[in-house]
C-alpha positions, 0 to 999 in steps of 0.5 A, spaced: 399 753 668 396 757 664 395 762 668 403 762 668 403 763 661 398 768 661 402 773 665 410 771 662 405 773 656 404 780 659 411 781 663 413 780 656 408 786 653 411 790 657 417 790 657 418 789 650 413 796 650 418 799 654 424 798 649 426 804 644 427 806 638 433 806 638 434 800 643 431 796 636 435 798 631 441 797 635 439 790 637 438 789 629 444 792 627 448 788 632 444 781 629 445 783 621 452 784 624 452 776 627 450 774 619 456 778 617 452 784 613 455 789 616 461 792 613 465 794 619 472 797 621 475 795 628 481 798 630 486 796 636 490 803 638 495 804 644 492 809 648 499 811 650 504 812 643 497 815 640 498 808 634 493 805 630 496 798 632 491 793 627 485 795 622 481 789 621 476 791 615 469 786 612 464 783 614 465 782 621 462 780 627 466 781 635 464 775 640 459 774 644 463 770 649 469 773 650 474 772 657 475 779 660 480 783 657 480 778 650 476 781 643 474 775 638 473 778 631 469 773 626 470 775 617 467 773 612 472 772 607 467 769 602 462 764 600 462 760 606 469 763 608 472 765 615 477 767 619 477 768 626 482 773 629 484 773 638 487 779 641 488 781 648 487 788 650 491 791 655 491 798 660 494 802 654 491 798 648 483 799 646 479 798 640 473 801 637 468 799 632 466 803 625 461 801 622 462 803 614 456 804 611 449 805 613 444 798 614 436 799 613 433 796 619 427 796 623 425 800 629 418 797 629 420 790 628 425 785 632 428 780 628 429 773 629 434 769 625 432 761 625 438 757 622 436 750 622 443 748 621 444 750 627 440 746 631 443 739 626 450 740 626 454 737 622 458 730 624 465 728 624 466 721 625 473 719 626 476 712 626 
């Protein structure tokens, strides 16, 4: 057993002394933009009139899990505040991603994000 800790340890060493500079600061942009600490434009544009279709601009993070040729965008709107948007992408419809304003991060550093409240959620009970 501890021989298999000792080398998932190393395998992990050497893979995390593979990763870039830059591999870093992205991973770390994408997590701030997932606690909605990154200013971001998203815009859905139609590849064949050459039209911006939708600008959505905020605190906003793209979904993770989305279904192929499907975009979620989750905003903070305010404390404790959000609005989700679903949008469907198309053979002509495309969207990009802007972010607006530079964001400090580490390239040394991973950053780990523990929210206890994930990991309790809240209950409803219903009669």
């Amino acid at each position: 057993m501890l021989k298999s800790v000792i080398l998932a340890m190393i395998a992990a060493a050497a893979l995390a002394g593979c990763t870039t500079d830059a591999d870093v600061a992205s991973r770390n942009l994408s997590r701030a933009a997932d606690m909605f600490e990154v200013n971001r434009r998203v815009v859905f544009y139609n590849g064949i009139t050459g039209d911006y279709m939708l600008s959505i601009e905020g605190l906003c993070s793209l979904g993770n899990n989305d279904k192929a040729r499907e975009v979620s965008i989750t905003c903070k709107t305010g404390p404790g505040e959000f609005k989700k948007h679903f949008l469907g992408l198309s053979d002509n419809v495309t969207y990009f991603v802007e972010q607006l304003e530079p964001q400090p991060v580490s390239t040394y550093r991973y950053r780990v994000v523990f929210k206890p409240a994930a990991i309790l959620p809240d209950i409803d009970v219903r009669p």
